[in-house]
Structure formats: C-alpha cells, structure tokens
N, C-alpha and C positions, 0 to 999 in steps of 0.2 A: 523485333527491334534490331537494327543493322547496324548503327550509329552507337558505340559508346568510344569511351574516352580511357586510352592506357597512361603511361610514363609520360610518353612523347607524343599525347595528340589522338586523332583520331589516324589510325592505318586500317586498307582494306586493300583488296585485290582489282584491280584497272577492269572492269567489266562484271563484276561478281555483286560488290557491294559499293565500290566505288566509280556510281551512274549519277549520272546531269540526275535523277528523280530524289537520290539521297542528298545529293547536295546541294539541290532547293529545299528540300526540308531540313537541312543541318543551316539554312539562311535564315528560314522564317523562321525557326525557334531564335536564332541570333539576333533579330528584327524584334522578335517577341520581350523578349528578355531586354534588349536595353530599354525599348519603351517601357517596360513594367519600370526598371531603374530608374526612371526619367533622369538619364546620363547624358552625356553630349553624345547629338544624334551624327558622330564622324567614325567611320571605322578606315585604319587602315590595312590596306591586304598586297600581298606578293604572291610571286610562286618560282618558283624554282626551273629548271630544263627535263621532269619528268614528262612523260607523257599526256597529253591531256591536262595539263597542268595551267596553261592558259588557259583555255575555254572554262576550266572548272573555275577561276575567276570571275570569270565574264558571268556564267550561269547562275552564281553566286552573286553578283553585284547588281543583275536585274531584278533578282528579287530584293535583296536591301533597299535598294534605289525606289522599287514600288514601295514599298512601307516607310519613304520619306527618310531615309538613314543614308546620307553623304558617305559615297565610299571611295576614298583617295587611292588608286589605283598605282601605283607601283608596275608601270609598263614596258618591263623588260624584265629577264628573268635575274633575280638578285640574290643575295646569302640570307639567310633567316635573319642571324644578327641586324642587317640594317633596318627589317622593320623592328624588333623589339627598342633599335635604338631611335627609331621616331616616333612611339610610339610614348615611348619616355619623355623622350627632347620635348616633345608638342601635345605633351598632360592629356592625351587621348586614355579614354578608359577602357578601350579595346583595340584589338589588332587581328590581325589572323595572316596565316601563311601557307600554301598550298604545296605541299611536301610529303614525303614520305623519309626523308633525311637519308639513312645508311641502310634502308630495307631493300631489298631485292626489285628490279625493274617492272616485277608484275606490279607493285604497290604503289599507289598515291594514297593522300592524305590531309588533313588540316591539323597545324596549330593553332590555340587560342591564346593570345596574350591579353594580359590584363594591365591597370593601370601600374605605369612605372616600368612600363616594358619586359614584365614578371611573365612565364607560364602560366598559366592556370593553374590552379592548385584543385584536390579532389572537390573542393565544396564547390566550387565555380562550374567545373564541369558536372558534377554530379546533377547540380542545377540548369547547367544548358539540358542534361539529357532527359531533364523532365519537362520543359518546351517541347524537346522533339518528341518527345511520347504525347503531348498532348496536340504538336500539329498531327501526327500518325493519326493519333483520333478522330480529330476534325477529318480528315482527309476519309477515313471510314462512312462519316456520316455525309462523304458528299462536298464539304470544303475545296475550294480552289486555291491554290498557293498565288498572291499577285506577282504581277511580271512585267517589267516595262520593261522595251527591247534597247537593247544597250546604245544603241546610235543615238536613240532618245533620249535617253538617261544622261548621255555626253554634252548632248545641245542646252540640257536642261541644267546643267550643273550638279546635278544629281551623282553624275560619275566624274571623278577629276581627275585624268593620267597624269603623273610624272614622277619623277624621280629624284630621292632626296640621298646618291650617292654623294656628292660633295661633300655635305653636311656630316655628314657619318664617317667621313673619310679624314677630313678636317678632325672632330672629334677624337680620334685613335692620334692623329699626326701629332696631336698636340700634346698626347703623352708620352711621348717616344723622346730621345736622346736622337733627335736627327743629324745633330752635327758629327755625333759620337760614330752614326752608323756609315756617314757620307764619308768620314776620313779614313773608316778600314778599309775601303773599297772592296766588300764580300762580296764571292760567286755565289750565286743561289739557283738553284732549279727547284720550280715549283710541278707539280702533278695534280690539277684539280679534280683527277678522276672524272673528267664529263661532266664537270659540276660548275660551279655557279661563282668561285672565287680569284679566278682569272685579271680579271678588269682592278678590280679590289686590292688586291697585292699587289700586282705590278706596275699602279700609280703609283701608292705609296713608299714601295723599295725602290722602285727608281727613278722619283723624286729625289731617295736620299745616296744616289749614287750609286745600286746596288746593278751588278750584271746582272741581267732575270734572263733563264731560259724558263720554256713552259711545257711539259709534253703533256699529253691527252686532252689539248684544252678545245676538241670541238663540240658540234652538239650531237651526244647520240644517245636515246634515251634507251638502249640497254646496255649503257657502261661498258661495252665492249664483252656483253657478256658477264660481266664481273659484279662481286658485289662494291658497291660505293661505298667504302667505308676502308679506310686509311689505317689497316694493315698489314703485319708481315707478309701475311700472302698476299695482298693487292699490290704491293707496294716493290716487287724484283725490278722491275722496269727503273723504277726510280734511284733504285738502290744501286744498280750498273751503273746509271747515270754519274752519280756522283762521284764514285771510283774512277770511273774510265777520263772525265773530263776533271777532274780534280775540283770540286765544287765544296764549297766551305757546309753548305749545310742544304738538304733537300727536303723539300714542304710540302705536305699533301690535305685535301682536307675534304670531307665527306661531300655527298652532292647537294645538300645547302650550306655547306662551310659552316656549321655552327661544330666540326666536331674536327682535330688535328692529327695529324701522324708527321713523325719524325725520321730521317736519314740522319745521321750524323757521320763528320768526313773522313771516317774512316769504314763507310758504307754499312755502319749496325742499324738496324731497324731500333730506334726507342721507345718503347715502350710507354702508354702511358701517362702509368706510373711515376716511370722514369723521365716525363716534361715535367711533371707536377710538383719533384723533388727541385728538380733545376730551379724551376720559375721562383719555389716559394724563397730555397736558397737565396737564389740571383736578388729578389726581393729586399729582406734582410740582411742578408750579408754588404753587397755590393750599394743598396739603392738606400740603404738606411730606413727602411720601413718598419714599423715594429707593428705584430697582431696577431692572432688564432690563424688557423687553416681549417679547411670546414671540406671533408671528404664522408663518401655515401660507405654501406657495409661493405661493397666488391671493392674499394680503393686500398692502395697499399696504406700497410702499419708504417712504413718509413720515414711518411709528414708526420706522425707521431715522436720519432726520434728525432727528427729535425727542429719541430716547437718548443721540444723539451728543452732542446742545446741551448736554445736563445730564450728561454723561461715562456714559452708562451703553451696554447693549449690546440690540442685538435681535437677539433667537435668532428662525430661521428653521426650520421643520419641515415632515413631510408633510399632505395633509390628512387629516382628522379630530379633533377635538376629545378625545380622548384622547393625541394625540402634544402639544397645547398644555399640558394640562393636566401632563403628565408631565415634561416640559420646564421647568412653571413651579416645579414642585414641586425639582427639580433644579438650577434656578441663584437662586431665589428671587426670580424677578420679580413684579411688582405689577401686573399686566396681562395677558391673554393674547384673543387672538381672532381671528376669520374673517371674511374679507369676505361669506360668505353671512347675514352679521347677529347671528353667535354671541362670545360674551364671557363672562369671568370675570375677578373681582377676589381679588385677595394676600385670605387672613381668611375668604371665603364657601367655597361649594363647589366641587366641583373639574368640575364644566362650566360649560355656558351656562346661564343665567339672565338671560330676558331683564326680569322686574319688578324684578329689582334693579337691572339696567340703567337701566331707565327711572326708576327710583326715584334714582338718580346723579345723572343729566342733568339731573334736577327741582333736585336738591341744588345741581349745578354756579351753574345760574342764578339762585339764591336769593343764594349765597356771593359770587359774580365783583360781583352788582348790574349785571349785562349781559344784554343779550338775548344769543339764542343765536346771532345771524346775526352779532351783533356778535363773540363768542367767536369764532367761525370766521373770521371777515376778517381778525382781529390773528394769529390762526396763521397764513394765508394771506401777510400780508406778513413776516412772521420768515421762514419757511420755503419759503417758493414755493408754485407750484401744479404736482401731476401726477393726469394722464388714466389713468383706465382705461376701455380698452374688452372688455368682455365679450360671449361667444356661443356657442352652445351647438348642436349639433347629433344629431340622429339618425341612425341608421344601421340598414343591414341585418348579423345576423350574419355574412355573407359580408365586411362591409367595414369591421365591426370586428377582422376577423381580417387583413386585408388592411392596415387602417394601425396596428393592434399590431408587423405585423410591419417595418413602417415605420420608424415612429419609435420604437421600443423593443428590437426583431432588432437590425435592419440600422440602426439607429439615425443616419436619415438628414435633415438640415434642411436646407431651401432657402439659396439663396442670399439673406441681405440686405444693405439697403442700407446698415446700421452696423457698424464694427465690433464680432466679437463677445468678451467675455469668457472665459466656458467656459460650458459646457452639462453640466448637470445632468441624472440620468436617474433618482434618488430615487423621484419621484413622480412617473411621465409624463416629460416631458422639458420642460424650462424652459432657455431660450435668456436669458443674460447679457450686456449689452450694456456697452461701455466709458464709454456715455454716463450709465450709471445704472441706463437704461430695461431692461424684458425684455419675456420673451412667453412664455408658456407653455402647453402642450397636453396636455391630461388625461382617462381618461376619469370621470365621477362612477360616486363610490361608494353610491352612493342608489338610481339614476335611469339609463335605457338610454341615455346622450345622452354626445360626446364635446363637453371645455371648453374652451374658448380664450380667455385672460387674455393683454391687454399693456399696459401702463402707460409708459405715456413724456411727456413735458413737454408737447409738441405733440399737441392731439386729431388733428389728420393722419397723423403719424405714427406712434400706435397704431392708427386705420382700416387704415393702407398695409399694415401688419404684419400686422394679421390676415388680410387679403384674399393675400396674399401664402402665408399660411400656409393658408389657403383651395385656393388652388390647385393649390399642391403636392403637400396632401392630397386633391385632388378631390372638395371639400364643394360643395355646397350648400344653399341655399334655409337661411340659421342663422337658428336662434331669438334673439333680442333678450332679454335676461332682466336 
C-alpha cells in the first residue's frame, strides 16, 4: 500500500509513488466513498506549479467524471487556500488540491478537504485509505479502474474549468482596513518562492495602493534548487532586497501559499512564532478583538503570555493544522497557528492561508503607524524574550523503530538539568519544564525526519537541551531548519 495519509495530505516522490496508476486509485476510492456518503456528487480540485501537477488533475478528474462525480476544475495553477475557501463558500463536502506545499521538488502530493473548507482530520483519511485498500483489491482480482477521457468529460459537463479567484479575493478584501492601508502608501516586496501567490497579493495590495515588487515569481518546478518553504535560509534574497531598496516589509510564502515567512524593515528574518505574536497582539490590542489563541506542541509559549495579559486562554494541541482549526472552532478563538509558518484567523477559512496572512501584517503597519521592527521591540519589552531552537533529523527504518520504541514504548527521557513539570506523550513526547521552558521530540508527519523543538529564555540552554537530547537518542549529524 503506497497511498497513506500524514499531517499534510498525502506526499510521495514524482516517479516513485507518486504515478498517474496511484492517482487513479487515490480517485476511485474518492468516487467510492462519496457515493457510499450519498453526498453531493461536486468535488472541487486545484494544483499548484509542481511538477506534474496539472496532468495529476486531469488523471484524477477522468476517473471522478466516469463515476458520475462533477469535478470543478480550478484551471490555473492557484494557492491551496482558494480551494478550501470555495469549498466552504459553496457547502461542497469535498475538495482536494494537488501539492506537496513546502517538501522538496522531487515530491507531489494531494490534499483532502472536507466540508466547510477543513483538512481532513485522521478519521476521514483513515477512511479514504480503506477505499483504496479495497480498490488495490479489486484491482488484484482483475477490476478495471473507469475512465472517460477528459475532452469528454468537458463536453459532457462532467468536467467544469474555471476559476473562482475574484471571489476569494473579494472575500479577504472585505476584512482588511483598505483605506487604512491605501493611505500609508507601503513598499512591499513580495518573494513567492516559484510558487503560486503572485496574482493573489499583488491584486489586492495594489488595489489598496501598495508599491509591490515581486522576485522569484516564475514557473520553475525545482525552486531554483531550493526548498519552497519561507525561511531563514531561503529567504537572503529577500532579505537584501528590503535593506538595499528600503522596503517597509518583505513577504514570502511557501509554493502553495498556504504557509508565510516574514522580512521585517530592518532586514531580520521573523520568525514564526514571532508573526503569530504580532497578529494575535495586533488583534486585541489595536482591532479590539477579544478570544483564546489555539497553537500546536512546536508553537511558541509566548501566545500563552500574551492571552494571559488580556485574560484570555491558549489552548495547546497536536500537530497538524486540523486539530487548530477544530480546536478554534470549539472554544471560539481568534487566532490559531504553527511555528512551521501556517495561521488562520476567527471569520476566514478554516486552514492556513498564508495571502491573508500577509495581507494582515500589511494591515497591521498601516494601522499601529509603526514599523514592524518597531511593533516587535514594544512586544519584546512587555513580554520578555524566548529562544527556540529547532532540528531535525533523519534516520534509518532500523532507528526509527528503535527510538519509537524509546521515547514512546518504553517512554524514556534523559536526565536534565531543570526541573521537570510533566511530560506529555500526545504527540511524541514533550518534556515540561517548571521554568516555563520545554523541549519536545516528534517524528514529522510530512517528511522521513525526526523533530526536536526547545524553547527556553537562554539561547544556551535550549542548545544544552537539545544536544542532551541528541545524545540520548544517539542522533546525529541534525539538519538546521
């Protein structure tokens, strides 16, 4: 079985696991399954500028189209967010998107959204992957996957291109402070990484008066080499940029823009953490919002000190951007997000969307009449400052099963040099510190790599911690990310 389902969807390798044969049978079980739902027979789907990324539509949409499943085709390559937000808008009980987000150029991929414009949560998927065990089946015993050729499928209305960026666009426009942003007159450079956020921001910032430059914004499906994902180290290009030309704030966003990275104009990379402090601030403080903030175990403790200030609470969850989202919808917070760059706001859709993000930050420093570095220093002295340090490692199957059975079996942590709180086993294991500080060990749900997050006051003594935790588990040679 080649087809399961992590964090973020299904990811495989362009040629390995992810072939036109898997992706007709990741269709019919999708065909399978809303028929069993007897749901409305409309799905909507997109894809992104990865490789193979249109055609895996297409191959996908003949077989839907034979099993009588209307599939609104999204015929250009578009941000993830705009399907999950028409997917919502237009009470569809499904959607999908053809990406591999911020993984490496070998990788394509499918997401599955559900009704209300949500991820998939593990029971949905869990459920699709036993359709596709049972097409695998059939297929054993001789089964033929149906297939009408896509021309067909167009004539017959079976297949319907177009596109509903207006809509989505409108949507975002209407929550923004446009006059607020038209009158600072802001420089911005944006950096989509080769990715798919281009058209998206630069209607609506310069609709509202905003200078837009754009660099990296053609189509080249190995990112120039790079990985697509919107930080420190992707993002020097962008960071000269704003320095050199004096630019108010530089925007970046993974290659389906469902994920953001930050320059601020005094050329520091933001982290984050450190958008998710801003925004919830900027929220409450400036927008008069009041509510919870809803972050995953890797997210910094600092929304914690922040909901305190103004009485409110921060719910903590596993990763994946459907336990935020489900969470926010559940205590009614006005914020939710991931230190790997993903966010959503109370009103919009119910993932990440990283152009509305960026479309915020633009908002924020229109409204404050402050730079952004400036915004960040005045949180910085309210609230203190903490460290995360993050790293990531690989492993052999042998030694993923070896420290699974480690820290998760035999559920064993070194000795440290703080005392500890309790230790949480939810999600990997996350060690609680009485100082505040933690540390926590995970493997990603994306991606073959084990994670190690620690956050504490002193950049010291989250290094000590991780190496510590290094040890123990007899890592090395970590990836820096």
């Amino acid at each position: 079985m080649s087809i399961r389902f992590g964090t973020g969807g299904w990811r495989a390798i362009i040629g390995d696991d992810f072939i036109k044969s898997n992706i007709r049978i990741l269709a019919e079980a999708m065909a399978r399954k809303m028929k069993r739902e007897q749901v409305l027979p409309r799905l909507a789907i997109g894809y992104d500028r990865r490789f193979l990324a249109k055609e895996a539509v297409q191959w996908a949409a003949e077989v839907l189209a034979a099993e009588g499943i209307i599939v609104q085709f999204v015929n250009r390559s578009s941000p993830t967010p705009l399907i999950m937000f028409y997917v919502m808008a237009h009470d569809l009980d499904y959607g999908m998107m053809v990406t591999a987000s911020h993984n490496p150029s070998l990788y394509n991929g499918f997401k599955v959204f559900t009704r209300g414009g949500r991820d998939a949560d593990e029971t949905q998927t869990a459920d699709l992957e036993r359709y596709i065990d049972q097409v695998e089946a059939d297929l054993r015993q001789g089964y033929e996957i149906p297939s009408l050729r896509y021309e067909d499928g167009v004539k017959s209305g079976l297949i319907q291109e177009f596109n509903p960026l207006n809509e989505y666009l409108d949507s975002i426009i209407s929550r923004l402070d446009m006059q607020a942003i038209r009158d600072a007159g802001l420089r911005v450079v944006l950096d989509p990484l080769y990715g798919v956020s281009q058209t998206a921001l630069q209607t609506i910032l310069s609709t509202a008066r905003c200078y837009m430059e754009t660099i990296h914004s053609g189509h080249d499906t190995l990112f120039a080499g790079k990985l697509p994902a919107p930080n420190a180290d992707t993002l020097k290009t962008l960071q000269n940029y704003v320095t050199d030309y004096r630019y108010d704030i530089g925007v970046a966003t993974d290659g389906d823009a469902d994920r953001i990275g930050v320059i601020d104009d005094t050329g520091r990379f933001l982290h984050p953490n450190d958008i998710l402090v801003l925004l919830y601030y900027y929220l409450v403080k400036y927008k008069g919002w009041s509510g919870p903030v809803v972050r995953n175990i890797s997210t910094t403790h600092m929304l914690d000190r922040v909901a305190e200030s103004f009485g409110q609470t921060c719910y903590e969850v596993p990763v994946g951007f459907k336990y935020i989202s489900k969470k926010m919808s559940e205590t009614g917070a006005i914020i939710g997000g991931e230190s790997s760059g993903g966010l959503t706001i109370q009103g919009h859709i119910h993932g990440k969307d990283g152009v509305y993000a960026a479309c915020l930050l633009v908002e924020m420093i229109a409204v404050t009449g402050k730079k952004l570095s400036e915004i960040y220093r005045s949180i910085r002295e309210i609230y203190g400052s903490l460290y995360m340090e993050e790293r990531s490692y690989t492993f052999t199957p042998e030694k993923k099963e070896e420290l699974n059975t480690l820290l998760m079996e035999e559920r064993k942590v070194p000795s440290l040099p703080f005392p500890v709180s309790r230790i949480s086993y939810e999600d990997g294991c996350k060690v609680y510190l009485e100082n505040g500080g933690w540390i926590s060990a995970r493997f990603s749900g994306t991606e073959p790599l084990l994670r190690i997050f620690c956050e504490m006051e002193d950049r010291e003594d989250a290094v000590r911690l991780c190496r510590i935790f290094e040890d123990f588990l007899g890592l090395k040679s970590p990836e820096h990310f």
